[in-house]
N, C-alpha and C positions, 0 to 999 in steps of 0.2 A: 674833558676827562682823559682822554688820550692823547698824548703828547706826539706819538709817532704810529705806525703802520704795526710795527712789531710788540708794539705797546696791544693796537687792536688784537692782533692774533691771538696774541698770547691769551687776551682775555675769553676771546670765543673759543680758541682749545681748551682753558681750564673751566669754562664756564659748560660748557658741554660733556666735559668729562665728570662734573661732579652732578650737574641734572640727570647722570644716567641712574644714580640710588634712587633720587627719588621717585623719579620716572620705573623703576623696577619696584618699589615698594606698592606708588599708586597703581601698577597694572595688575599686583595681584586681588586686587579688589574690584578693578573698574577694567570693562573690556570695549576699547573702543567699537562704537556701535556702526560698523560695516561689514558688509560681508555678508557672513552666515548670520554672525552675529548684530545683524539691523534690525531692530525696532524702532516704526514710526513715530512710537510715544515720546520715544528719548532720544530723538534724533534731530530736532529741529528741522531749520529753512537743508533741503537737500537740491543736489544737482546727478548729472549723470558720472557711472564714474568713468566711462572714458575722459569723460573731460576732467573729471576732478583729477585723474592719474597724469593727464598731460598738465595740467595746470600746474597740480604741488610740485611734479618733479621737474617744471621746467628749469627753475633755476641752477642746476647742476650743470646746463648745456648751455646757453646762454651768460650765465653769469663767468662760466669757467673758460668760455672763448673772452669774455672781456677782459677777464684779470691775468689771462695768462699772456697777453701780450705787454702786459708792463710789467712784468720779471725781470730780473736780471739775465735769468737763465733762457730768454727766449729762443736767443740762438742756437741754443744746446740740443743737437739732436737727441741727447739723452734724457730730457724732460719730456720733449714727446714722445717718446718711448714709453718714458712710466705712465704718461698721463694717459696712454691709448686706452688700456683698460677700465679706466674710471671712466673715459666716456664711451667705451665699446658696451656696457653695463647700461649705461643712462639715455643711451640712441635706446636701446631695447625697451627700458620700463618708460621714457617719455614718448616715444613716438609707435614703435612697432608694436609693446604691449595694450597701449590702447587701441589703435584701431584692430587688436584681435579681439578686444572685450568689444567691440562697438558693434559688433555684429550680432553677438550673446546678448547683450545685455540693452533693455527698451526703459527701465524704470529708474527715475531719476529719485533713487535712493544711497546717496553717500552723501552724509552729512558736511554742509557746507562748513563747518566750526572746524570740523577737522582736516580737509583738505587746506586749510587758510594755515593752523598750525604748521604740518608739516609742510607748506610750503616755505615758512617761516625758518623751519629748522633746514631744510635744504638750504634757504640763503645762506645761511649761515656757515653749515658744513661747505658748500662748493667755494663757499670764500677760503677757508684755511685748507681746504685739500688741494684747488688751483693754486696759490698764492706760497704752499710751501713748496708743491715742484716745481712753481714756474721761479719760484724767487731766495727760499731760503734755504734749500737743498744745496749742499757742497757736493758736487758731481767728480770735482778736480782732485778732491782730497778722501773721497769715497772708495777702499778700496777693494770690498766687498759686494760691490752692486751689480756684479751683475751674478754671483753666486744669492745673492736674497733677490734678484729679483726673478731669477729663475725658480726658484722655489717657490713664491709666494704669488709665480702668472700660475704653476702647474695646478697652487690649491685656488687661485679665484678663476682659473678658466673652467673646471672639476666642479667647480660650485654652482658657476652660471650655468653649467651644463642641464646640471641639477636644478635650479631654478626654473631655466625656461622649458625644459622636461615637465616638471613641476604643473605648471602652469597652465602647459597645453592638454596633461588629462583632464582638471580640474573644468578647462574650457570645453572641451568636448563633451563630455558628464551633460555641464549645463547645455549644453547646443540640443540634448537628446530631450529637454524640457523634462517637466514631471515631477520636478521636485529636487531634493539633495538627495545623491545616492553616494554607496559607499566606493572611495575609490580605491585600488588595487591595483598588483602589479608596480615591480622595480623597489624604488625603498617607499611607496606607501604599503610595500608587506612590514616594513619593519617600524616607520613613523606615521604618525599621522598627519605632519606637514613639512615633507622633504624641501617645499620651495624657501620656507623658511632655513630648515638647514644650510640650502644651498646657498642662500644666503649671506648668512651666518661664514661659511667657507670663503667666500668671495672677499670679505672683509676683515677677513684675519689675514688672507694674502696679501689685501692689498698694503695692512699696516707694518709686515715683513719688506713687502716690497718698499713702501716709502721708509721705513725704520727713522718712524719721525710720531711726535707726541699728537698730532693732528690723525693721523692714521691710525691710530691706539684709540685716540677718545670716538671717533668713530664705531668703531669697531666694537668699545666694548657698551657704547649708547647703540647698536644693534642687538645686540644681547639682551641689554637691559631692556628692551620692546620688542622684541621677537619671541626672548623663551616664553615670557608667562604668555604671550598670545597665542604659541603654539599649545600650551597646556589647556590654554581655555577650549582651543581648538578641540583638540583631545575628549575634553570631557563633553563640549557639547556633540560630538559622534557617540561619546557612548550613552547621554542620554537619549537622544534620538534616537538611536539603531539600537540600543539593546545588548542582549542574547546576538546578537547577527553582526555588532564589531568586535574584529580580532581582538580576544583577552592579550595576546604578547605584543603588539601593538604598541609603541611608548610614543611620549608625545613631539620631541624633537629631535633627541640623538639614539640612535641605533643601540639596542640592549642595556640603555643607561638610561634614559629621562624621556 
């Protein structure tokens, strides 16, 4: 079916890039069932999620050490440049993010269907995000990179910031047991899931930074699985809490959504 390497690419950047509709149409109806949002009912065979987090995202760090050495651009000290932040991101949510949940977290509730998925869609993505800086990036005839990539480390480092900020209230909360309480403080006064923003940020950097069609369909298949899940988020705080969550509160971008 594919004749050459760029042949593949091409098909898993457009193939990604157009799964993000429908993957945003089906989230507004179906919310993947982890989280907050886990029910035993509808959740099938589960494992734990430290391990389901290091499993799915392992392919970003292992797969992108293996393809980035058959680049052309391997020698290029400017591919490993761009490429530090896609794995300074992915060292966090595959190795450092789990063993912070692994401390929190004793019940092997994350549904095995779904870590199996995205670990599916990480092969995929770490294939065309390694594979376009290590290989089809023109670095020689680039002559605006290091003004986009300056701009687009300031919005994914601002992001991840945000993220792993994010993160560590949400784990702390749970470390005090007792149930879901409401979290507050920094932008959970203004959203109700800033880790997702920060997110959100990190990946619109990074597809300024690569200013390549792989970086874009990333980016905007982020969107299409983060906003409605931060909505879902949303509303399940206010059924839960009531009277007692912030009415100005929105659900993922600051006095917008």
């Amino acid at each position: 079916m594919f004749s050459s390497d760029e042949n593949l690419f091409n098909f898993i950047v457009f193939f990604i890039l157009v799964m993000a509709f429908p993957t945003f149409i089906l989230c507004q109806f179906f919310t993947s069932p982890y989280g907050k949002h886990y029910t035993s009912a509808d959740s099938g065979t589960t494992i734990s999620p430290p391990i389901a987090w290091a499993f799915m995202e392992s392919p970003t760090l292992w797969l992108t050490f293996l393809v980035f050495r058959l680049g052309k651009n391997y020698t290029n000290p400017l591919a490993f440049i761009l490429i530090s932040p896609y794995l300074f991101h992915y060292i966090n949510r595959t190795i450092v993010y789990p063993l912070r949940l692994r401390s929190r977290s004793t019940k092997n509730n994350f549904p095995l269907n779904i870590a199996v998925t995205a670990f599916i869609f990480n092969l995929l993505n770490a294939y065309i995000q390694s594979r376009w800086v290590s290989h089809y990036a023109n670095y020689e005839e680039d002559e605006s990179f290091w003004v986009r990539f300056g701009i687009g480390l300031g919005l994914f480092g601002s992001g991840m910031l945000v993220n792993i900020w994010a993160d560590g209230v949400l784990l702390g909360l749970k470390s005090q047991g007792g149930g879901y309480k409401i979290p507050r403080g920094g932008l959970f006064d203004y959203v109700s899931s800033p880790n997702y923003l920060g997110e959100i940020m990190e990946w619109l950097g990074w597809a300024l930074m690569t200013w390549s069609w792989a970086g874009l369909a990333f980016f905007v298949y982020t969107c299409a699985n983060l906003v409605p899940r931060a909505v879902s988020n949303h509303k399940w705080y206010v059924e839960k809490f009531g009277e007692d969550y912030p009415k100005n509160r929105k659900a993922v971008f600051p006095f917008l959504y």
